[in-house]
SERO-4910 file (N, C-alpha, C, O; in steps of 0.05 Angstrom, whole numbers):
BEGIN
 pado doro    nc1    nc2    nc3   cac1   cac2   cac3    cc1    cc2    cc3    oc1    oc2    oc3
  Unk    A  -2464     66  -1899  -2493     71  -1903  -2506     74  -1875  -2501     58  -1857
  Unk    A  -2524     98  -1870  -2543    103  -1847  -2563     97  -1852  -2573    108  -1872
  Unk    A  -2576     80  -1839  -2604     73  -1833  -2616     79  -1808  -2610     69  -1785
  Unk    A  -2639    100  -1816  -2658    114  -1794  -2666     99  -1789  -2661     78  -1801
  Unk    A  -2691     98  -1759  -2707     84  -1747  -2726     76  -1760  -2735     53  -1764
  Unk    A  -2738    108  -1772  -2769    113  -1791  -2754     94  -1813  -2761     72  -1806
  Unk    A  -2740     92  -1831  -2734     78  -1844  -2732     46  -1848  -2736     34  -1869
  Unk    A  -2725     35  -1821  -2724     15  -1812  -2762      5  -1809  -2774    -16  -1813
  Unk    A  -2769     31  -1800  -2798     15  -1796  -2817     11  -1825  -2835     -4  -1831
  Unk    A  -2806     27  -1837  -2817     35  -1874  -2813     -7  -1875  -2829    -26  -1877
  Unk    A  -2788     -5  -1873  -2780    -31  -1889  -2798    -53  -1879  -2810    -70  -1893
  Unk    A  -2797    -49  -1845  -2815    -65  -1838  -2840    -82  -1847  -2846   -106  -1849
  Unk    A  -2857    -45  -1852  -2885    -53  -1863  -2882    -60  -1891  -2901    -73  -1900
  Unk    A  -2863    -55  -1906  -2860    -64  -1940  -2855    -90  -1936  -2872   -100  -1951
  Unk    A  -2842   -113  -1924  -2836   -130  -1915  -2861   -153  -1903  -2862   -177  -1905
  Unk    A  -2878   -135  -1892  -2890   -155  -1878  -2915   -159  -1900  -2926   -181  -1897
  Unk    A  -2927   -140  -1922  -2939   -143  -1940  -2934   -165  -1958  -2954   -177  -1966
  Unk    A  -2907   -173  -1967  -2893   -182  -1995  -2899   -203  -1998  -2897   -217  -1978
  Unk    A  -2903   -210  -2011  -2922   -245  -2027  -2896   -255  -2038  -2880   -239  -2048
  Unk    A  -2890   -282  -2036  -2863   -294  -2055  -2867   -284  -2080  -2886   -269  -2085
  Unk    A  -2849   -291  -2100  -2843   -287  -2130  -2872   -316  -2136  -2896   -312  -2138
  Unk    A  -2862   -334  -2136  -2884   -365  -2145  -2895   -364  -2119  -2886   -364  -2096
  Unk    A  -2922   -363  -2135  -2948   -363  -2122  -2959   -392  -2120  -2954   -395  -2143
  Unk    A  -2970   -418  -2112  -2983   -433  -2136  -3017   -424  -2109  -3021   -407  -2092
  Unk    A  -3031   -448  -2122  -3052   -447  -2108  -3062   -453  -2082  -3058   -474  -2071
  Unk    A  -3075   -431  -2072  -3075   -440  -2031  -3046   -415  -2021  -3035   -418  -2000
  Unk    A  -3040   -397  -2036  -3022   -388  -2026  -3004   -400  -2016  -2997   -389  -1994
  Unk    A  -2985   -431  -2027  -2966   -443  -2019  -2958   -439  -2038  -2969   -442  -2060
  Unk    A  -2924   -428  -2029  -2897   -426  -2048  -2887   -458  -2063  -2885   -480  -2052
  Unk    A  -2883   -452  -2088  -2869   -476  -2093  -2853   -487  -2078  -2845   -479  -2056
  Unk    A  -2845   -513  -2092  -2824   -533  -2075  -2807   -540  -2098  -2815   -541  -2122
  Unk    A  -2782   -547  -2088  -2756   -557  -2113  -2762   -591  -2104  -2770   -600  -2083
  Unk    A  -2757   -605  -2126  -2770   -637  -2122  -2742   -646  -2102  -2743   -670  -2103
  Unk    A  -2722   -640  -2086  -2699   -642  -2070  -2717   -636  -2046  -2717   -656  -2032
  Unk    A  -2734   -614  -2035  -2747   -587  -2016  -2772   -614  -2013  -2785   -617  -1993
  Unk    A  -2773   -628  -2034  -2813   -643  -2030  -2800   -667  -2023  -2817   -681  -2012
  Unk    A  -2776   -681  -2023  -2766   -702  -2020  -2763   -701  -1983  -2774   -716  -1966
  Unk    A  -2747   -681  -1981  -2736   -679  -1953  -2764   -671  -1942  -2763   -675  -1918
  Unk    A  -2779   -664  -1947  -2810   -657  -1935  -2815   -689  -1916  -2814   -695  -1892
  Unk    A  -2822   -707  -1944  -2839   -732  -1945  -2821   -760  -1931  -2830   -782  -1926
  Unk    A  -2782   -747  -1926  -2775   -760  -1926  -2784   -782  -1900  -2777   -806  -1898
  Unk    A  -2796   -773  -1890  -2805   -794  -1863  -2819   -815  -1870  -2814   -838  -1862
  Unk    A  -2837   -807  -1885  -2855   -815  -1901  -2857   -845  -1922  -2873   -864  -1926
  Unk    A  -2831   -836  -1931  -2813   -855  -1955  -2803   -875  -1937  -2806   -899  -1941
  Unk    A  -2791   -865  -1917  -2771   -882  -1907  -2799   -906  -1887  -2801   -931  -1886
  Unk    A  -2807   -896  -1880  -2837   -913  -1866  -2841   -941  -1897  -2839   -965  -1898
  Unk    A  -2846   -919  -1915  -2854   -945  -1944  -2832   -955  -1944  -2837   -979  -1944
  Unk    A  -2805   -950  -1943  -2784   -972  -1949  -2796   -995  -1929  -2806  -1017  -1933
  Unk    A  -2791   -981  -1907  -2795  -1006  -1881  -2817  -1024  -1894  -2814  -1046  -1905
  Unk    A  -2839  -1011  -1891  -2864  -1036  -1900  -2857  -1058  -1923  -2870  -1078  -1928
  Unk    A  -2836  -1049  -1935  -2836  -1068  -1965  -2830  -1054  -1992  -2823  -1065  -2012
  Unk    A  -2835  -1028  -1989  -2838  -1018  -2025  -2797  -1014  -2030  -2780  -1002  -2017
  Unk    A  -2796  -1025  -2049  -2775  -1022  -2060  -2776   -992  -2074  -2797   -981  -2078
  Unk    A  -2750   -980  -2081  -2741   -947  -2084  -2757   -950  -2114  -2763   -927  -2122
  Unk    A  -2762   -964  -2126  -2773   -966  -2160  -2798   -953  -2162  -2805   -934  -2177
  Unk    A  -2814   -969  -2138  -2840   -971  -2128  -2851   -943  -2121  -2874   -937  -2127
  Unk    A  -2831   -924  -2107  -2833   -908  -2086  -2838   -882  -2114  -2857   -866  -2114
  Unk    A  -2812   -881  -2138  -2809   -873  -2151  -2829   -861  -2161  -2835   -837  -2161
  Unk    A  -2845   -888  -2176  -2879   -889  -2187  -2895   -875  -2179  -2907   -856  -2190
  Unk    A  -2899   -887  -2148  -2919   -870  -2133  -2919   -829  -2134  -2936   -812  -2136
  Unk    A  -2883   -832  -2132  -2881   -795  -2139  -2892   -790  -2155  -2909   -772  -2156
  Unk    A  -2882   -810  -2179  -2885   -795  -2210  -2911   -790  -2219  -2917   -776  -2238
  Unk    A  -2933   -806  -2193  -2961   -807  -2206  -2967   -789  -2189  -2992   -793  -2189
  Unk    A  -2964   -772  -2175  -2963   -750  -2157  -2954   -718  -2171  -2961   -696  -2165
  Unk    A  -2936   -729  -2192  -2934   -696  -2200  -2898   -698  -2194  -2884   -686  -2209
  Unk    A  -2885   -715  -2169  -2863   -706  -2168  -2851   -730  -2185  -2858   -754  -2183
  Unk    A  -2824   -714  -2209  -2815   -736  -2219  -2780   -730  -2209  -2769   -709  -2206
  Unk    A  -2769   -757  -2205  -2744   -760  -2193  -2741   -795  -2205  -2757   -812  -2211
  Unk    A  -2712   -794  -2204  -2701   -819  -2210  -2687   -830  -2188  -2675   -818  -2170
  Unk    A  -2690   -860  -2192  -2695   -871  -2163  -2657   -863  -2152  -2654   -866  -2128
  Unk    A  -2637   -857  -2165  -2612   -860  -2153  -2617   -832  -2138  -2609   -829  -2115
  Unk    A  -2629   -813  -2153  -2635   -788  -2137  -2649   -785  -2121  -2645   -765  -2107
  Unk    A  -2674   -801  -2115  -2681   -811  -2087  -2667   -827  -2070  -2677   -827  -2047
  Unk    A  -2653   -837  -2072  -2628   -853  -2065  -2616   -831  -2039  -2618   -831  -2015
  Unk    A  -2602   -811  -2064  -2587   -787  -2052  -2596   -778  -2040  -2585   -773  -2019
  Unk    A  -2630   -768  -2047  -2638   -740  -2031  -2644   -756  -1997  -2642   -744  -1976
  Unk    A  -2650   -779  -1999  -2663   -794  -1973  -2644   -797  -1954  -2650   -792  -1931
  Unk    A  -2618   -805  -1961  -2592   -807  -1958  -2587   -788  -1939  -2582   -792  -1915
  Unk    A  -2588   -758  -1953  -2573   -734  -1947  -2594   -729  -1921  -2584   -726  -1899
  Unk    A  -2626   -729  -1924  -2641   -715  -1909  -2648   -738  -1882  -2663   -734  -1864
  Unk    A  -2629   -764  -1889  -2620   -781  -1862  -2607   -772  -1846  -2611   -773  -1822
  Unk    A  -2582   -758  -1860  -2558   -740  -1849  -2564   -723  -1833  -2558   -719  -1809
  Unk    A  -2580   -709  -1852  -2583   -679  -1838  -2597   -683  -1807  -2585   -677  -1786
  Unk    A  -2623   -692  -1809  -2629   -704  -1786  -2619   -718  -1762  -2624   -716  -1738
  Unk    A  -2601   -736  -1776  -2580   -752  -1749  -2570   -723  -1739  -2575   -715  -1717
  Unk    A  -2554   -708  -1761  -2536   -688  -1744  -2555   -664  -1733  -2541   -647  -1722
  Unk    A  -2576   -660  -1732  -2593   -635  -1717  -2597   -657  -1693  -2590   -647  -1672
  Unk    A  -2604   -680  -1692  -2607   -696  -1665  -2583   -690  -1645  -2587   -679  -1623
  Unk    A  -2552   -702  -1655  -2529   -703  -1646  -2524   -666  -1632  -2511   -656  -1613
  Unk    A  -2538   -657  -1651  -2527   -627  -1639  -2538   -621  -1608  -2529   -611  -1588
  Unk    A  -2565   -634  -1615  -2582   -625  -1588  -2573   -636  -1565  -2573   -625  -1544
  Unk    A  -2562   -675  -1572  -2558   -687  -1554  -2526   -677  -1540  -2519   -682  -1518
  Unk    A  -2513   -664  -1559  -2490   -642  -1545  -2496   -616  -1532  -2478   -600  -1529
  Unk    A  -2518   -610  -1525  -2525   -585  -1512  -2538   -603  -1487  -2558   -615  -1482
  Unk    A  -2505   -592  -1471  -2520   -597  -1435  -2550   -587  -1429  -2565   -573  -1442
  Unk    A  -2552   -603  -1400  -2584   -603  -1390  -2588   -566  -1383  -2568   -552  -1388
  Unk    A  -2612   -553  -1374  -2597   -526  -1359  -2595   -549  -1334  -2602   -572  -1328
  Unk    A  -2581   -529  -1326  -2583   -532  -1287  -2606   -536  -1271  -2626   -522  -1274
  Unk    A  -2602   -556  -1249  -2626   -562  -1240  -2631   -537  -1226  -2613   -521  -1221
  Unk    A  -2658   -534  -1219  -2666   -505  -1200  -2655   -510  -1173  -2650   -533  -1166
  Unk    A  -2652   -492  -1160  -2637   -493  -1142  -2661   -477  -1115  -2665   -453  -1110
  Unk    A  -2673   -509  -1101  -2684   -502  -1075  -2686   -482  -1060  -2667   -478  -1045
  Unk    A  -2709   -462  -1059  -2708   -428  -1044  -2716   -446  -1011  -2736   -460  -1006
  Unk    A  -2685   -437   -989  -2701   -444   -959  -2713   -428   -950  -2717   -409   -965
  Unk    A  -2723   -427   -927  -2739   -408   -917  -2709   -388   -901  -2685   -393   -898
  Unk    A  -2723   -368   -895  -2691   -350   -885  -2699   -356   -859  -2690   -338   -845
  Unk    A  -2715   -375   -840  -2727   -371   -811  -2697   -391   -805  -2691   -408   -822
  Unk    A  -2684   -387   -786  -2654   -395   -767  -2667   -414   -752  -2685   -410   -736
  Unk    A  -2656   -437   -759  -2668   -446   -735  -2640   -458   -712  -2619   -468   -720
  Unk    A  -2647   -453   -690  -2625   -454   -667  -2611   -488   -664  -2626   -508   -663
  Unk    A  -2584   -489   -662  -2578   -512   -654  -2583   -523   -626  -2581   -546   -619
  Unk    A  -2590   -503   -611  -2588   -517   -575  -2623   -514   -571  -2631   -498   -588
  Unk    A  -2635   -519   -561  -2665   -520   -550  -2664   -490   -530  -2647   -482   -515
  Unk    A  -2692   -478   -539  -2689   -451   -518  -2693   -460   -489  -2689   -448   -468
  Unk    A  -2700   -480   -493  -2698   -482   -454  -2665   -483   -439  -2656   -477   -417
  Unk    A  -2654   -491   -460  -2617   -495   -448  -2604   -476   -449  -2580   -475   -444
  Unk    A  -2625   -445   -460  -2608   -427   -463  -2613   -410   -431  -2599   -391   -425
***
């Protein structure tokens, strides 16, 4: 398959027009209740700390619109702990750059004093 330039730019502008398939209101795309979990997970995990048990946390979704069962908040909190440890671990494996490296002046300066020359 050949693909022209003009072509490439066609796609462009069709592309940069295109609205998702689910619309909802405010022009925000839906969310999968897995997609709204890992959103809030910071969130949740702050309420564990304070005290709310996973039952608790559950409720609060369910009276929100999102419904999940607490073993599947369990999971999804679980996983989007993971994921996070390992995007940290990745970064903290990517060396520093290099420190910059001091511009001298190009002026020579003489080892003997000009009077001894």
């Amino acid at each position: 398959m050949i693909i022209t330039p003009s072509q490439l730019k066609e796609i462009q502008q069709e592309f940069a027009t295109l609205k998702p398939a689910t619309v909802t209101l405010d022009g925000n795309r839906t969310m999968t209740v897995k997609q709204a979990i890992f959103t809030l997970a910071p969130t949740l995990e702050r309420m564990k700390k304070r005290g709310f048990d996973t039952q608790e946390i559950v409720e609060k979704l369910h009276e929100k619109g999102i419904e999940v069962k607490p073993q599947t908040l369990t999971k999804y909190l679980t996983e989007a702990r993971r994921l996070k440890e390992s995007k940290k671990s990745k970064r903290q494996d990517t060396p520093p750059p290099p420190p910059k490296r001091e511009q001298h002046s190009s002026f020579i300066t003489p080892d003997i004093p000009d009077d001894e020359l």
